[in-house]
N, C-alpha and C positions, 0 to 999 in steps of 0.2 A: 118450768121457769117461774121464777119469782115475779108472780103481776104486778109488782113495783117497779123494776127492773122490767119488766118488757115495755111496759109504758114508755118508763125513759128513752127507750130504744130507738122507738116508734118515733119520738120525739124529734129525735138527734137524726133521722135517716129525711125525717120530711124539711128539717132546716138542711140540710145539704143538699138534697133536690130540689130544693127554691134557691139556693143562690147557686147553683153549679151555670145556670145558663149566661149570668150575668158575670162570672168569673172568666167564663171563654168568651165571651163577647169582649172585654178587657182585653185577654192576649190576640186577639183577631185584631184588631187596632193598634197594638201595638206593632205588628208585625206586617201592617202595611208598607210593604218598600218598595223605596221609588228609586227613579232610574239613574244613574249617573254616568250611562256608557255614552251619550252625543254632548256637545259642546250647550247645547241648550238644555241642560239638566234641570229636572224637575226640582229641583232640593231649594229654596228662595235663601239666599247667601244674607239678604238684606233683615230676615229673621233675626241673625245672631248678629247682625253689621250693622247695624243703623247706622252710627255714627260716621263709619266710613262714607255710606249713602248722604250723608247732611255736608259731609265736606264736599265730595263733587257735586254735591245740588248748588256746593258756592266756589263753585271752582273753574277758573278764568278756562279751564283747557280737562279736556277728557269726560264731561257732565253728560254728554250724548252715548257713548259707551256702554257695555252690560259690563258686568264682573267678567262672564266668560270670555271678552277679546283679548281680556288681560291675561287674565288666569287660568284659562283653560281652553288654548285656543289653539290646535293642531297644527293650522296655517304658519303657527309662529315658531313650529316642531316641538309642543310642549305634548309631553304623554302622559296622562293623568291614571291609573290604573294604580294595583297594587304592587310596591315594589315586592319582588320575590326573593331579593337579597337582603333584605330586612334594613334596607340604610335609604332610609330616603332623602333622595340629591332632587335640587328644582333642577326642573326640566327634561328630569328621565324617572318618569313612572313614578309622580306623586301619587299619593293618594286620590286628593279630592282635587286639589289647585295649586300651582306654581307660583314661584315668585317671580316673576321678569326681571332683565336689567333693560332698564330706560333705551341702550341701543340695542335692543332686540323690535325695536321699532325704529328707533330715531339716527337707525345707521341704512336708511332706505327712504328712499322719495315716494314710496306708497306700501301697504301691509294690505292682508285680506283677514278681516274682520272672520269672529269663527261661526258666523252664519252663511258668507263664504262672499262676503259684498267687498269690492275692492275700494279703498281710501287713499287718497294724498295725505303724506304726513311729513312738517318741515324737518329734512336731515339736519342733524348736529354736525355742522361741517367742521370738518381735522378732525374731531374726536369720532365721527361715524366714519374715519376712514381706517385704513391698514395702520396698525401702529398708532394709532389717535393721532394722524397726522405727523405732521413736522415740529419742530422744539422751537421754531418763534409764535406757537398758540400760547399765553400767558398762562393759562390754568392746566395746560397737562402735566403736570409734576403731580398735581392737585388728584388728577384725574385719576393716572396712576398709582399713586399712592392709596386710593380709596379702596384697591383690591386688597388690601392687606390690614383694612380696619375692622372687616364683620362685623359691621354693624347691621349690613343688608348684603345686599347680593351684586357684584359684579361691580361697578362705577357709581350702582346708585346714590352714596351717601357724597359723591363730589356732585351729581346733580340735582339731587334735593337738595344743598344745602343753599343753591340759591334760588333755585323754583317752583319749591314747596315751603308750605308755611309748618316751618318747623325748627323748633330754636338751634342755635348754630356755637358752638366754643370752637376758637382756636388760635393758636401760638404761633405768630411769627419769632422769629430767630434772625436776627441782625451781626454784625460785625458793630462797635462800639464805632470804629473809628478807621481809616484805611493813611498811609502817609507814601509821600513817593516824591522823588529828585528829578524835575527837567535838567540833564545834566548843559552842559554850555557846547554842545552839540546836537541838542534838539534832540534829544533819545529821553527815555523812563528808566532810572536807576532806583532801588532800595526800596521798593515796593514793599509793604508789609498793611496787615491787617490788624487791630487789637480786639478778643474777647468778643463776649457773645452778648446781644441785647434783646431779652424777651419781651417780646409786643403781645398783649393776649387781647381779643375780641370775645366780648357774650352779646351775641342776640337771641334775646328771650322772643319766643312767638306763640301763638296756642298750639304748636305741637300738632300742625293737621298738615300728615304729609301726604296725605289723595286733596289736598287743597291747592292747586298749583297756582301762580299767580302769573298776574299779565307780565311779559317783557318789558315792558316798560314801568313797569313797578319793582326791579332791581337796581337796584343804589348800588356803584360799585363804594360809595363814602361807606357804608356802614362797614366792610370790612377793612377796607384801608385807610382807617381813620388817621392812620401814622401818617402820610401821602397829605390828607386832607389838613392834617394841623401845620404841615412844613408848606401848605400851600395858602393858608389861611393866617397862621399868626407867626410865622418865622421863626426866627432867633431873636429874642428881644436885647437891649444894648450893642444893637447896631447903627452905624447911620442912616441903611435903610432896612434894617433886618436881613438875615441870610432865607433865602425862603430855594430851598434847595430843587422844586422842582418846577422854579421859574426863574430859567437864566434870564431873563430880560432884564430884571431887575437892578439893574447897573446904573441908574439915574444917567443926567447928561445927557438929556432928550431923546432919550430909548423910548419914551413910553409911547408915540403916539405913530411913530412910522419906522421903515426901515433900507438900508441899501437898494431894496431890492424895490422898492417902491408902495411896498403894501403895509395896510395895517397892522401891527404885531399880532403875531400869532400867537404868541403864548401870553402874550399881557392881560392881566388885571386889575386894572384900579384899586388900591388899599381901599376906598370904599365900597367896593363891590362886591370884596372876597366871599364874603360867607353867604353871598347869594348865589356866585356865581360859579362857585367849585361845587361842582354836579356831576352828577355822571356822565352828561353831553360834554363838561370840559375835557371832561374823561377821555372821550373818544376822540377828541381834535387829536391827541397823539396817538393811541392805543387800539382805534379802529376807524382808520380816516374813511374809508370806503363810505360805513354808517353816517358818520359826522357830514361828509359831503353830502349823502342823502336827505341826512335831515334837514342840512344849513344850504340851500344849493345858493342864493345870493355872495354867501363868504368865495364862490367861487369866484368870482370880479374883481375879489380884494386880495385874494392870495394863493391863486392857481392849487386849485384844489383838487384837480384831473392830475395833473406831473405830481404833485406828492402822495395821491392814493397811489400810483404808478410806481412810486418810490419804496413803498411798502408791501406787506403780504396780509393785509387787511382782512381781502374783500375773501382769502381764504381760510380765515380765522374763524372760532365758533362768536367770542363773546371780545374776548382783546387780545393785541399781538404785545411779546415781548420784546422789546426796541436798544436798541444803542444809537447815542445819537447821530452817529455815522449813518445809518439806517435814512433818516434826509438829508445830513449834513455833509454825506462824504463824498468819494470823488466821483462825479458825474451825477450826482443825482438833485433836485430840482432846486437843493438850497446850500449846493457845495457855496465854500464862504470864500475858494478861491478866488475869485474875477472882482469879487468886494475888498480882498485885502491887500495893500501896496505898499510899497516900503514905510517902515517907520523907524525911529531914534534918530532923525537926522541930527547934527550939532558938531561941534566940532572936539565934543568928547566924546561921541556918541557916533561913528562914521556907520552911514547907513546900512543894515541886513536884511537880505529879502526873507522879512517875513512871511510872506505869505506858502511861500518854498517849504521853508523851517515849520511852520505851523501844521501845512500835511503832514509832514515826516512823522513828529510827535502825535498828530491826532488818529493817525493809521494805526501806527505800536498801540496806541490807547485800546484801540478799536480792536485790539487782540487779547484784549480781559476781559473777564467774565461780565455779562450782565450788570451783577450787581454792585461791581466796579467803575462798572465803563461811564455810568453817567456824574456819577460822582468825581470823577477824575478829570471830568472834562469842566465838572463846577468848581474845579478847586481854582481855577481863573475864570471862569464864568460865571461867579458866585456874587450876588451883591456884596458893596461895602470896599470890595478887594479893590478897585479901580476908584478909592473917594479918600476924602483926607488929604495928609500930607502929600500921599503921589500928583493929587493934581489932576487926577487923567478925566478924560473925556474919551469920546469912540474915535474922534478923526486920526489918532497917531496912529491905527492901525486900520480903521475901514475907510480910511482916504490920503491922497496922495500928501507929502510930507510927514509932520510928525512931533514932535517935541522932546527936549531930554529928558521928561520926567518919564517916561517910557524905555529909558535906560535900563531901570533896575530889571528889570523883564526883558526887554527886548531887544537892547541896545548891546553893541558887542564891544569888544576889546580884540587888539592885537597882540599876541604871545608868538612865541617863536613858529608855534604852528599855522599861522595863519588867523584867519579874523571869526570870531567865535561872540556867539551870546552867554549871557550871564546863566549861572545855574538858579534853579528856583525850588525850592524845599515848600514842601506841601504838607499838611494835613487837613484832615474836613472827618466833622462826625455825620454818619450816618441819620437819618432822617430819624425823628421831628426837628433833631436841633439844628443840623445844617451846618456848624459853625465852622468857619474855616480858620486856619492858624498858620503863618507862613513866616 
């Protein structure tokens, strides 16, 4: 052999024998694997996750938790393994970790954590029951609908979007305007809705949904800003604005008490408004049960036990959806019967038991839908409508006598059939503006 060429050789065999040991020492290390078969896998999630780790380090609820109670926690029948069908579905045979849905905990009054330690956890009452409960929870339409968004998994994306800090878009969908005939027999004739009116909501957040926030840092204002602006500035060119979802507002010294003896319950002082429409005012209708918890004083002023009683409150998650028959109607703590007595008396005006008349019609009411029902009962319980030229005050109908300016509404005539009230032709737009048109 050519001693130039063996040299080289020579050369080339002792650099590969000096770094061959440090080339397997390399794949030795690489090939250290670690365990992923127990619920406390050695793999640290928070390597690749920080950020995740930084939000529950600020997060009102779940900050004590590992990843594995969520994510990989048998207790909760999630199986973490390889799927063998090649489709990986959460909660049957991930890989490494599942995605939960929120009531895979919060549809139970305690979970066993996956080191196997047992916990109290507060139920999501109606939605952690069969069927997410009953249809007066305010938010299961909400709730239901979230299964068909994928964005996440299962309800999540209806209960993150109010208890995680994560931005929120969405579109209500309204009716422009609803119109309807008290015909002159105290019945609901010619009912009709007009057209669709899109409300949209953005709340921007930083987008950290393992950030959950306290219960009492939900506003319900920020998504039902539409609610908050017909309760706060009306309909403007009115005599006292239409403010749709405060019937009190009928001046005539409504403002400060009522038949019943108590402070108005739904009243706000126009100078109040923008302080005081909150999410606590929220609840005086929407979830009295809370409201009396938190207000227990209001109860001395306006029987706060008979109207939680009245409602399905205290089995709601967050707020019940109402009609205002729901307190108002017959037998329940603020039926308006025993307050209302004859009116129109005069002697062009021979008197009609309204009060008779007044159930009839506000029963049929109480058989349209939700988004009807309260608005139909504003369309004579609406500021403005009882001022002016009618003249009227409260006593022609919530006490004994009456007046004939209580005619056009309530006062009857004789025809060949017998003694009948007057018809009354309705219209009223849907909230912000309230306005009504008769």
């Amino acid at each position: 052999m050519n001693t130039k060429y063996a040299a080289l050789l020579i050369v080339l065999i002792g650099i590969v024998l000096y770094t061959f040991p440090t080339t397997h020492s390399v794949l030795t290390k690489t090939h250290n694997v670690k365990t992923l078969s127990n619920p406390g896998n050695d793999v640290s999630c928070v390597q690749c996750h920080s950020k995740i780790a930084a939000e529950l380090n600020n997060s009102a609820y779940h900050s004590g938790l590992t990843c594995e109670d969520c994510h990989r926690n048998p207790n909760l029948g999630q199986t973490v393994a390889y799927d063998t069908n090649g489709t990986m579905v959460a909660g049957e045979e991930a890989h490494a970790a599942v995605i939960p849905r929120c009531l895979d905990c919060h549809s139970k009054t305690s979970i066993t954590l996956a080191n196997g330690t047992t916990v109290a956890v507060p139920k999501a009452k109606a939605f952690g029951d069969a069927n997410y409960g009953s249809d007066y929870s305010a938010h299961k339409k909400f709730v239901q609908d979230a299964l068909n968004f994928n964005l996440g998994v299962g309800e999540n994306e209806a209960c993150l979007a109010c208890h995680a800090n994560i931005s929120v878009g969405i579109e209500f969908r309204y009716f422009w305007n609803i119109s309807y005939t008290k015909t002159s027999t105290w019945s609901i004739s010619s009912f009709s809705y007009n057209g669709t009116r899109n409300y949209a909501v953005s709340l921007p957040k930083s987008g950290s949904k393992h950030q959950l926030i306290p219960v009492s840092s939900i506003d319900c204002v920020k998504c039902h800003r539409n609610i908050y602006e017909a309760l706060v500035n009306g309909t403007p060119d009115t005599p006292y604005n239409d403010y749709t979802h405060a019937p009190i507002e009928t001046g005539g010294g409504w403002e400060t008490n009522n038949y019943w003896g108590h402070t108005r319950y739904h009243y706000i002082p126009d100078s109040n408004r923008t302080t005081w429409v909150n999410s606590t005012y929220c609840y005086k209708c929407h979830n009295v049960a809370k409201y009396a918890s938190m207000n227990p004083s209001d109860a001395t002023t306006y029987d706060l036990s008979n109207v939680t009683a009245d409602t399905n409150s205290s089995s709601v998650h967050a707020a019940e959806r109402l009609k205002c028959i729901t307190c108002h109607g017959t037998g329940k703590a603020k039926d308006p019967f025993s307050v209302m007595a004859v009116s129109g008396y005069s002697a062009s005006y021979p008197a009609l038991n309204i009060s008779a008349d007044h159930r009839k019609v506000m029963s049929e009411i109480g058989t349209y839908a939700n988004s009807f029902n309260g608005d139909m009962c504003m369309g004579c319980h609406e500021a403005a409508d009882h001022t002016g030229t009618m003249g009227m005050r409260c006593g022609p109908c919530h006490s004994a006598g009456g007046g004939s300016s209580c005619g056009p509404c309530h006062g009857s005539y004789i025809n060949t059939n017998g003694l009948y009230g007057y018809p009354l032709s309705i219209i009223i737009d849907s909230e912000p503006s309230g306005k009504v048109v008769r």
